[in-house]
C-alpha positions in Angstrom: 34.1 -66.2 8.5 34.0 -63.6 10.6 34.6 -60.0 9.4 38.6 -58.3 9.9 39.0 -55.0 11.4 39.2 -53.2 8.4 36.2 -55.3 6.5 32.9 -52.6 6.3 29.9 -54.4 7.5 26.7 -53.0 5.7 25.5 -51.7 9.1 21.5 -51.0 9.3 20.9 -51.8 5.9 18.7 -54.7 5.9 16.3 -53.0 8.9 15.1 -50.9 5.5 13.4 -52.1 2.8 12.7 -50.5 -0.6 11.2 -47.5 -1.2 13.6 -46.0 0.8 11.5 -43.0 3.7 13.5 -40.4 2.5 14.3 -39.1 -0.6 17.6 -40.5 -2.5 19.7 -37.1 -3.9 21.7 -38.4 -6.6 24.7 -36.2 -8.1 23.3 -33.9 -10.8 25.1 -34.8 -14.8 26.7 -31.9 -16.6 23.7 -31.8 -18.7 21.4 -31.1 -15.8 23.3 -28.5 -14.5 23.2 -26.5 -17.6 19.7 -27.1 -18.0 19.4 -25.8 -14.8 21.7 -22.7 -15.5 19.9 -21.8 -18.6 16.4 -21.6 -16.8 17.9 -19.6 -14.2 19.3 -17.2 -16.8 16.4 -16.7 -18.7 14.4 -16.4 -15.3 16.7 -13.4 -14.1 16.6 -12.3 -18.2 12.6 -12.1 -17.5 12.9 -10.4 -14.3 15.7 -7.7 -15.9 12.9 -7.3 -18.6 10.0 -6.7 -16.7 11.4 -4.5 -14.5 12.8 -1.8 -17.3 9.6 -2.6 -18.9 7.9 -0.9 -15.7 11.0 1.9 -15.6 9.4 2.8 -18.7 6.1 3.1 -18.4 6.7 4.9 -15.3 9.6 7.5 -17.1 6.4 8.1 -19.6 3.8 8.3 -17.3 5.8 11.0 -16.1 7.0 12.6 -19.3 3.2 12.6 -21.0 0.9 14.6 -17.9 3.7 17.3 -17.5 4.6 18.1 -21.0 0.8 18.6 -21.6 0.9 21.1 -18.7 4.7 23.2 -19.3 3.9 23.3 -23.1 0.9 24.8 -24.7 1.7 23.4 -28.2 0.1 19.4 -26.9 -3.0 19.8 -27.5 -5.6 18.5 -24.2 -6.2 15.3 -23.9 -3.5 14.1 -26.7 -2.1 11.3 -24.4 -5.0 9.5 -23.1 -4.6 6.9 -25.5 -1.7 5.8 -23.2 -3.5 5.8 -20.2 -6.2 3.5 -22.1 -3.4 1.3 -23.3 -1.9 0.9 -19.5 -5.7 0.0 -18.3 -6.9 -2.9 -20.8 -3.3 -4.2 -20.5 -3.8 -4.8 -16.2 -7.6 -6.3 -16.8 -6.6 -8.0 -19.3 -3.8 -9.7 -17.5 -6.2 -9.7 -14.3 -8.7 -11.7 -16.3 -6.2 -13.9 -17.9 -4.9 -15.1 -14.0 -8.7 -15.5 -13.2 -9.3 -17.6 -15.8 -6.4 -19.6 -14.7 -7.2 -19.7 -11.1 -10.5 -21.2 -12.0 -8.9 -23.7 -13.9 -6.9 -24.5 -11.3 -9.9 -24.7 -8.7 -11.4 -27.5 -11.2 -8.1 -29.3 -11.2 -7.5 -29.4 -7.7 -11.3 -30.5 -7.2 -10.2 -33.7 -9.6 -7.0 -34.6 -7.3 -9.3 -34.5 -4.0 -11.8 -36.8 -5.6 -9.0 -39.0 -6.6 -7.5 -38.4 -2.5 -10.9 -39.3 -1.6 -10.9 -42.6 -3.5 -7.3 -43.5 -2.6 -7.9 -43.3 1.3 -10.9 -45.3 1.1 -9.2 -48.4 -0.4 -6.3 -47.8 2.1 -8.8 -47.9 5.0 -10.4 -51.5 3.4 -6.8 -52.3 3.3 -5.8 -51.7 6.7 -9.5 -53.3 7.8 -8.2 -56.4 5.6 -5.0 -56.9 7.2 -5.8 -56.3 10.6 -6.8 -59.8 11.2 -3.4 -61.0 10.3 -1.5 -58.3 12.6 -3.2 -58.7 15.6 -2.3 -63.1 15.4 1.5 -61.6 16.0 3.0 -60.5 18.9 2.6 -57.3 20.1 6.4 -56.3 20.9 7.3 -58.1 17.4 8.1 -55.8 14.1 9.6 -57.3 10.9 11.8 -55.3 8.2 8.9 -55.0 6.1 6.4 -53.6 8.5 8.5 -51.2 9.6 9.3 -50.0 6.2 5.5 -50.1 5.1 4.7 -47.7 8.4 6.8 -45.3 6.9 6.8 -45.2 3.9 3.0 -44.6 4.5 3.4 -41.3 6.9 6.2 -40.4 4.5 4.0 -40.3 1.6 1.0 -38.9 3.9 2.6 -36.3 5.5 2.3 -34.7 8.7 0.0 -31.4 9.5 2.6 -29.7 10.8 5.6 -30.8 7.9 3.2 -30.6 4.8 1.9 -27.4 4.8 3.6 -25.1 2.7 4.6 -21.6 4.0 1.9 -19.2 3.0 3.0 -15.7 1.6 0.8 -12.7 3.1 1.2 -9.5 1.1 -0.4 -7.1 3.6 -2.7 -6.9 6.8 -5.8 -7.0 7.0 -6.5 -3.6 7.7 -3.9 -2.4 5.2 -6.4 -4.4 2.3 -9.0 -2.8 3.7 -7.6 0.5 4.1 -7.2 -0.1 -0.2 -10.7 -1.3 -0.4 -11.7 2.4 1.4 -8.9 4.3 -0.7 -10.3 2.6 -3.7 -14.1 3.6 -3.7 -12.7 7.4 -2.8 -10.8 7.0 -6.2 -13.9 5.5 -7.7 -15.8 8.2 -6.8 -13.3 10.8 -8.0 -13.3 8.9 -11.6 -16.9 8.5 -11.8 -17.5 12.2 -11.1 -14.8 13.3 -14.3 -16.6 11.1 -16.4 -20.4 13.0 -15.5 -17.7 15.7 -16.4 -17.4 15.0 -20.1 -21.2 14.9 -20.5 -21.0 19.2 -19.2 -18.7 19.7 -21.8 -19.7 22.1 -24.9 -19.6 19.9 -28.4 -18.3 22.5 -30.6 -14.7 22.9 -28.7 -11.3 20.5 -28.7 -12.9 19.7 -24.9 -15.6 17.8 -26.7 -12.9 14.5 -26.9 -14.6 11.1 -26.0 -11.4 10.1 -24.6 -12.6 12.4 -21.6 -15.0 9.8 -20.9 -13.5 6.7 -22.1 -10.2 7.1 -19.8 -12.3 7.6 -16.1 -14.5 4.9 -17.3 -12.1 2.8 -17.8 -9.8 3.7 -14.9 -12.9 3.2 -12.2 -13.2 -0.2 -14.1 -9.5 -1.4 -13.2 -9.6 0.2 -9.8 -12.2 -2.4 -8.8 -10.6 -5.2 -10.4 -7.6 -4.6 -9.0 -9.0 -3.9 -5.4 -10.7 -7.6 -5.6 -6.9 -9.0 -6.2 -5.0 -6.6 -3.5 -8.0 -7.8 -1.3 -7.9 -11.8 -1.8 -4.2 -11.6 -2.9 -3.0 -14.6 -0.7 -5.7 -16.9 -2.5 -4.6 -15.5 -6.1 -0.6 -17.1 -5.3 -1.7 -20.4 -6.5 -1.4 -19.2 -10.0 2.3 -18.4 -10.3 3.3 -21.3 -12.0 2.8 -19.0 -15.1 6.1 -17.1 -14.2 6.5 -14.6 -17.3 3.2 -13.9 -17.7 3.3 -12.9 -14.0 6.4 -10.9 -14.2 5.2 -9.2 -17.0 1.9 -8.4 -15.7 2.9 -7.5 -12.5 5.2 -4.8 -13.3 2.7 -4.0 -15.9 0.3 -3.2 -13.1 2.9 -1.1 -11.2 3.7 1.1 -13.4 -0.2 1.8 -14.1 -0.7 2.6 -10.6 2.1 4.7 -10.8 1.5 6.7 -14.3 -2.3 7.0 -12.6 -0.5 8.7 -9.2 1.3 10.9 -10.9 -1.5 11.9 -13.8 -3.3 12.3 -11.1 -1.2 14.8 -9.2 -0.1 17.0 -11.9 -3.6 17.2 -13.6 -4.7 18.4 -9.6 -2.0 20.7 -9.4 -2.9 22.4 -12.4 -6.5 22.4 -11.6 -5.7 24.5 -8.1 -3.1 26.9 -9.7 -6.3 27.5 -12.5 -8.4 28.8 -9.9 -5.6 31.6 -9.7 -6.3 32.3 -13.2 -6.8 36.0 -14.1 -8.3 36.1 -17.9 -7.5 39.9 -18.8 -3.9 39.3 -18.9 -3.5 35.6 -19.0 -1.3 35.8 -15.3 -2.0 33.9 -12.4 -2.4 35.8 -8.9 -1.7 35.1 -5.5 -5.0 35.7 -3.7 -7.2 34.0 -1.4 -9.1 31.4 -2.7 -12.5 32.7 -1.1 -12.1 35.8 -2.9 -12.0 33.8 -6.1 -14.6 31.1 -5.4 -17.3 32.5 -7.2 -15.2 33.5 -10.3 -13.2 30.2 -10.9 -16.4 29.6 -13.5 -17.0 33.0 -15.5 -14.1 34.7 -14.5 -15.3 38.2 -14.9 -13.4 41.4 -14.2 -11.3 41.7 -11.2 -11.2 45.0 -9.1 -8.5 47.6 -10.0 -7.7 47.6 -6.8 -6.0 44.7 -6.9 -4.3 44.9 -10.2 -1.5 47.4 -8.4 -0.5 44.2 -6.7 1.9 43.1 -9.5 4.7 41.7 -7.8 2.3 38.8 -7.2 1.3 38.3 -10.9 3.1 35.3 -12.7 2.9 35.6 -16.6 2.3 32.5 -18.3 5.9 31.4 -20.2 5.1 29.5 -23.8 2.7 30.7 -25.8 0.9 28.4 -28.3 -2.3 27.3 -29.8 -3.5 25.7 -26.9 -4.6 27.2 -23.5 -4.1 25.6 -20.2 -7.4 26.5 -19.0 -9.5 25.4 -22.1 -10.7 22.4 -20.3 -11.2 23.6 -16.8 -14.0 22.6 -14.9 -17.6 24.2 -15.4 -21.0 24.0 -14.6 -22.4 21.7 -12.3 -20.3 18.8 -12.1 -17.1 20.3 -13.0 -17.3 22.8 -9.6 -18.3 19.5 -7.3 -15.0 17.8 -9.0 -13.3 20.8 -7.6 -14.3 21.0 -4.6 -14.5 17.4 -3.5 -10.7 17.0 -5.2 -8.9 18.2 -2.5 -10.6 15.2 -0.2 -10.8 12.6 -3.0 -7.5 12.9 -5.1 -5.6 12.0 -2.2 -7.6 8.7 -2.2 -6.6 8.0 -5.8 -2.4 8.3 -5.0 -3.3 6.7 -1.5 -4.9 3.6 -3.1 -2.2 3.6 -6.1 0.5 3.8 -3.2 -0.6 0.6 -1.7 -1.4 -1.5 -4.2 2.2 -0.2 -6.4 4.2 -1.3 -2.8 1.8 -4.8 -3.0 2.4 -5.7 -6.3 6.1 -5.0 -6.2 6.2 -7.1 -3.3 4.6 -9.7 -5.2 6.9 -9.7 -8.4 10.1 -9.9 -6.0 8.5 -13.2 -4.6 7.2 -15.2 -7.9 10.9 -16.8 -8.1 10.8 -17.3 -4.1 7.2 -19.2 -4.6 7.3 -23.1 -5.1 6.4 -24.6 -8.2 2.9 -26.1 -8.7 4.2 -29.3 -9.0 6.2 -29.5 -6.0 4.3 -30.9 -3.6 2.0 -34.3 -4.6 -1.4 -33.6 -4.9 -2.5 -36.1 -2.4 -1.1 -33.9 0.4 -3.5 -31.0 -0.1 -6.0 -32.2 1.8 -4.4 -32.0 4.6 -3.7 -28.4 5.0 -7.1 -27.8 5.8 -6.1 -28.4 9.6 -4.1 -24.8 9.4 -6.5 -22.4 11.2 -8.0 -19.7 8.7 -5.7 -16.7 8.9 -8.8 -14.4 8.7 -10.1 -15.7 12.8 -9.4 -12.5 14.9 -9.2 -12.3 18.6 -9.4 -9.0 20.7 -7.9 -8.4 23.8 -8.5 -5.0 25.4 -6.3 -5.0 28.1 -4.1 -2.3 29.7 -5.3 -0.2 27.0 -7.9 2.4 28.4 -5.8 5.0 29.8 -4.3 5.5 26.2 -7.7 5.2 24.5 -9.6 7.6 26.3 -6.3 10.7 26.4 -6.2 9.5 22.4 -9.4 10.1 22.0 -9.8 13.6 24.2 -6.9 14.9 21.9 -9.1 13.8 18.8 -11.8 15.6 19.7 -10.1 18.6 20.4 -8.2 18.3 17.6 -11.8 18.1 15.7 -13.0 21.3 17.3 -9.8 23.0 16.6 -10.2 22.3 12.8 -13.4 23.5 12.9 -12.6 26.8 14.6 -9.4 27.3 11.8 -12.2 26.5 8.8 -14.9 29.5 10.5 -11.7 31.9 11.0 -10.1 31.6 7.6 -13.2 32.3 5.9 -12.6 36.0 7.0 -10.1 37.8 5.4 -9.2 39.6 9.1 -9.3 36.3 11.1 -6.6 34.9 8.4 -3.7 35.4 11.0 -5.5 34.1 14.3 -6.8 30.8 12.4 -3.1 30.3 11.4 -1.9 30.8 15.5 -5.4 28.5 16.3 -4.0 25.6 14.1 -0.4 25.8 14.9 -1.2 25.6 18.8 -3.1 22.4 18.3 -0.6 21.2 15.8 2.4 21.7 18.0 0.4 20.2 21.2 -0.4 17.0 19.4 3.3 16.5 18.2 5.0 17.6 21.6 2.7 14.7 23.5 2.9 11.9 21.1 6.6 12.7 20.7 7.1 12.2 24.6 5.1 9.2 24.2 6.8 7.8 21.8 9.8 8.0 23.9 8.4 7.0 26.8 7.5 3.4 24.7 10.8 2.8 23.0 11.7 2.3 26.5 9.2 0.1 27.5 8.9 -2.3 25.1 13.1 -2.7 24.8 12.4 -5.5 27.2 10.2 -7.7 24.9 11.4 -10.3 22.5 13.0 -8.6 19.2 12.1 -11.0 16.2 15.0 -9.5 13.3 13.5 -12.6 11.1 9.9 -11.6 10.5 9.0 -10.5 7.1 7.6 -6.6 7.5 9.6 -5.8 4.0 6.2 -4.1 2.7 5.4 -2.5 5.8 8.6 -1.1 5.5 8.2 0.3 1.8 4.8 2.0 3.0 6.0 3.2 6.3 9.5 4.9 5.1 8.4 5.7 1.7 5.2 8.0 3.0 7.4 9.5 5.5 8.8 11.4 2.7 6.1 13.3 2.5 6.6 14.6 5.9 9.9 15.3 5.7 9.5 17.4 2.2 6.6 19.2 3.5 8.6 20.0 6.8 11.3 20.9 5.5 10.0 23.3 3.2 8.1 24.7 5.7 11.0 25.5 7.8 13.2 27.0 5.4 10.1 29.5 4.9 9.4 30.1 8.7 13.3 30.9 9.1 13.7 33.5 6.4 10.3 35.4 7.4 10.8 35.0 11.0 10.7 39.2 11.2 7.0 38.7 10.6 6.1 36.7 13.3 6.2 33.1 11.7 8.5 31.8 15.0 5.2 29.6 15.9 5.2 28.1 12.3 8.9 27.3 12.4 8.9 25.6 15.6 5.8 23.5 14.9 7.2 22.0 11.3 10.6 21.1 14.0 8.3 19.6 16.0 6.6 17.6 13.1 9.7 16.7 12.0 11.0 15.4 15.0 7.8 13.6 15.7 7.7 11.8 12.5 11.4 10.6 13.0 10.8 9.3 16.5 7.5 7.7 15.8 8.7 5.9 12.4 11.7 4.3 14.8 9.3 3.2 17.2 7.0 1.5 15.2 9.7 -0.3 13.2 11.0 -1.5 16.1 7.8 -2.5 17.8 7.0 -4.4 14.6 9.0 -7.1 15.3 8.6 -7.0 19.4 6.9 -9.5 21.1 5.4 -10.9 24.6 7.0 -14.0 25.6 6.6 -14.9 29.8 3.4 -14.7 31.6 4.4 -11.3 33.7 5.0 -10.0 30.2 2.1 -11.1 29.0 0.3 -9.7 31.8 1.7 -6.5 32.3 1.6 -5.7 28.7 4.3 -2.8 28.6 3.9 -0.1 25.8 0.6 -0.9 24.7 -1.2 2.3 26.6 1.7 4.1 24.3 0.9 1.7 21.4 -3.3 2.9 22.1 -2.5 6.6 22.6 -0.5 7.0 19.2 -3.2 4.4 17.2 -6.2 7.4 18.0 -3.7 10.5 17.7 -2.8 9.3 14.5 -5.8 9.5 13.6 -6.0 13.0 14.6 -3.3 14.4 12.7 -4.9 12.2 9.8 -7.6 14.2 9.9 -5.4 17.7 10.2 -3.1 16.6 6.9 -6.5 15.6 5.5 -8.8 18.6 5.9 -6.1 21.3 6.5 -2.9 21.0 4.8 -4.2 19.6 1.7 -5.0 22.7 0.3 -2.0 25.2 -0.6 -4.3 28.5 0.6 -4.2 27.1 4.1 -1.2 28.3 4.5 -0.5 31.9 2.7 2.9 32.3 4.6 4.4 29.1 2.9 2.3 30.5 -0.6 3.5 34.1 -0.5 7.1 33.2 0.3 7.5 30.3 -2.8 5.3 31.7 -5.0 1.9 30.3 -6.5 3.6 27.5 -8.7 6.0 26.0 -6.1 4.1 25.7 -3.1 1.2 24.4 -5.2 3.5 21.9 -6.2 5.2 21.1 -3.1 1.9 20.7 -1.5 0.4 17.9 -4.1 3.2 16.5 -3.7 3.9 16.1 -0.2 0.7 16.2 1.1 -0.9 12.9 0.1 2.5 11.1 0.9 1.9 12.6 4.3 -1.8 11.9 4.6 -0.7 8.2 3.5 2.0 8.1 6.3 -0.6 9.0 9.1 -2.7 5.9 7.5 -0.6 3.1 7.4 1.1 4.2 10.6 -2.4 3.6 12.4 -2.3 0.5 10.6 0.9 -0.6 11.8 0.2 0.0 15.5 -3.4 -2.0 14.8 -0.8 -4.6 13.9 1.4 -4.2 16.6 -1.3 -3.8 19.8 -2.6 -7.4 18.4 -0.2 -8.8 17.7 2.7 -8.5 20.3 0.8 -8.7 23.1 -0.8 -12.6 23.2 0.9 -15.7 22.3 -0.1 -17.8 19.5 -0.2 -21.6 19.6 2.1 -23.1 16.3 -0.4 -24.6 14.5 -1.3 -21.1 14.2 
């Protein structure tokens, strides 16, 4: 009988036979839902945790370095314990996700084996059966065939649908720039613990915590900097979700308690070199003057004494001293004098990796879970190309390279000449007009050419969907540091203008200005790409992209070697005072120094990468 109009044939249904080739979603029960609901809770319960868990030991990594400094009744030294605490907690947990990664390496080993073994009894399958296909005719397929076929590439998988998306948590030259960062703060750790040994026995200096903490930090620095460095190979573990969270944000607030111990114990290291024993004040005076008396401090010439608007008298008075631990002897004056270049290295490196591992606890709930693709897959994403293979193409990039790289070396020579003239007293004010001049030059051209590549490159394709979130935390967080420092700088270059400080005003404008323009151009660039053959051929913006990589560079080297110090600058240091712009400078400066860093790295990224096509197995 033949079917009515309103009679529902079952249309296609018998071309299929069971298993199905695509997975069946049935409706979820109540039951399952709230299962499902409870795991989410207590997975955004975990997160909520972890996360005050870091507020906190971020609000007392704060709270513990600076009371030790304002109060003289906390004895030196009394906190370290913390500090001790924060590093075995971060090797421990790096250990503990070692151990787990290597257990995982032996499992996964297991499931190839077993890959192994199944695709050799399929191939004596196929070899067995191949007899009986080829007796049927070639343009004849029956139900079951078909559903065999794919059922098989179903379960198989293709290259291009079975690899998973692979999470990257920095480029190549940012990890590298942490491995460099990181032996700087290794070296600056290892040289406070030969400190300890300089130390005299009989005073509260004498504490083997002075030795124990540096050890131990230079011991987490280079654990850590073998994660940040092989971080995309270390994702495999985070099927161990709290443990992660925890650990994570444990990590993050140890890079951050180490930043800022770091950068008040610095601070109060420079402002000590102001230190005048006979009435336990600090003066404003340059640094040179001082050098040789930072470790005896013997009398100071009367001569100077009638300068007291510039002494600061030391506010609560206790049992403790702020300069009973300075640095002596040997050891203790290379500390000093090598801080100033290797401090920075220690908040650079804690920057990077902080901004890396919170990048990585926002993304553990994003990651899939261990179990959710079959093993038998894994084999096949060996056919993804490595993502460490680099290319270089060199093309319509010479004409930036070699101006970058005149400005650089002038810019070397001019930092030379400002070092030779601020060593003498009288050539103070013509090594501050020196520096300025080449300071104002290098932000006047790059600005321009900034401009001039915002334009060009507004024809390329803009990608709003590519993931640059951490490049965007570095980038905009480091500006900062520009901004505080330039602003600072301007407010005291307007209100001493009557002594000629018009050059030092206009050049902080010009910094700021340049920062702001520069910071717009490379987040836009970021996510800018080639996509016809002129394009590809013309390559427009990347003599701009070339000029500000090595110019970057140069005024790396300027925040670096010049700014880093507060003396550099005794219109900024007479006008705040000692304490202030001491302050303002730790603080800004190594933010700033960061910002010149990873914007080099970001133009590395962009020069290579928005300027070639890539195929998509790629």
């Amino acid at each position: 009988m033949m079917p009515g109009p309103m009679t529902l044939a079952p249309m296609g249904y018998h071309h299929y036979s069971y298993p199905p080739p695509f997975p069946v979603m049935r409706k979820q029960s109540m039951a399952e839902r709230q299962i499902t609901w409870r795991q989410l809770g207590a997975d955004a319960l975990a997160t909520t945790l972890s996360a005050l868990y870091g507020k906190l030991l971020v609000v007392m990594g704060t709270a513990f370095p600076m009371a030790e400094v304002i109060s003289t009744y906390i004895p030196p030294s009394f906190y370290e314990v913390y500090y001790l605490y924060l590093y075995i907690g971060s090797m421990f947990f790096l250990l503990y996700m070692y151990t787990m990664l290597l257990k995982d390496k032996r499992q996964r080993k297991k499931e190839e084996e077993a890959q192994r073994k199944d695709s050799q009894s399929d191939k004596e399958e196929s070899i067995s059966n191949s007899g009986e296909e080829s007796d049927r005719d070639s343009g004849e397929t029956t139900p079951e065939t078909t559903s065999s076929q794919i059922y098989r590439s179903a379960r198989r998988g293709s290259i291009s649908s079975s690899i998973p998306k692979q999470y990257h948590y920095g480029s190549f030259y940012l990890r590298m720039g942490a491995v460099a960062f990181g032996i700087g703060s290794m070296i600056y750790s290892g040289l406070e613990f030969g400190q300890y040994f300089e130390l005299e026995t009989n005073t509260k200096c004498h504490n083997v915590l002075l030795a124990l903490t540096p050890a131990l930090r230079m011991a987490f620095i280079f654990i850590q900097m073998y994660f940040i460095f092989l971080n995309n190979e270390q994702m495999k573990i985070y099927k161990h979700k709290l443990a992660a969270r925890f650990g994570l944000m444990h990590m993050i607030g140890t890079n951050l308690s180490v930043w800022l111990n770091v950068l008040v114990q610095e601070t109060k290291h420079e402002i000590l070199t102001f230190y005048n024993p006979e009435n336990n004040s600090l003066r404003i005076s340059h640094r040179l003057t001082y050098k040789s008396n930072i470790l005896n401090f013997p009398n100071t010439d009367l001569a100077e004494e009638t300068h007291t608007h510039h002494i600061v008298a030391r506010g609560l008075k206790g049992p403790h001293r702020i300069y009973e631990c300075r640095r002596t002897n040997v050891l203790g004056t290379l500390v000093q004098d090598a801080s100033p270049f290797l401090f920075p290295c220690t908040i650079e490196y804690s920057l990077i990796c902080a901004a890396i591992l919170y990048v990585m606890w926002k993304s553990i709930c994003k990651l899939p879970p261990a179990n959710s693709l079959p093993g038998k897959m894994k084999p096949e994403f060996a056919f993804r190309k490595s993502p460490h293979h680099y290319s270089v193409d060199c093309a319509r990039a010479h004409k930036g390279l070699f101006l970058g790289i005149l400005l650089l070396v002038l810019t070397i020579i001019s930092l030379i000449l400002f070092f030779v003239l601020i060593s003498r007293s009288e050539l103070s004010g013509l090594a501050v007009i020196e520096v300025n001049i080449c300071e104002l030059t290098l932000y006047g051209m790059t600005t321009l050419a900034t401009i001039v590549g915002m334009w060009q490159i507004r024809q390329l394709k803009f990608d709003g969907s590519r993931n640059i979130q951490l490049d965007n935390i570095l980038l905009i967080g480091a500006q900062t540091g520009m901004y505080i420092y330039s602003m600072f700088t301007i407010i005291g270059g307007q209100f001493t203008i009557e002594k000629n400080t018009i050059l030092v005003l206009i050049t902080a404008l010009a910094s700021l200005l340049q920062t702001t323009f520069q910071t717009i151009f490379v987040l836009d660039a970021s996510r800018r790409s080639c996509v016809t053959p002129d394009q590809i051929k013309r390559k427009p913006g990347r003599e701009i992209v070339t000029f500000l990589l090595v110019t970057n560079l140069a005024m790396w080297l300027i925040n670096t070697l010049e700014k880093s110090r507060a003396d550099s600058h005794p219109i900024q240091l007479h006008f705040y005072g000692l304490w202030a712009w001491t302050i303002i400078t730790h603080v800004s400066m190594p933010l700033a120094i960061f910002y010149r860093f990873h914007s080099t790295v970001c133009l590395c990224e962009i020069w290579k990468r928005a300027y070639k096509i890539k195929p998509t197995y790629m």
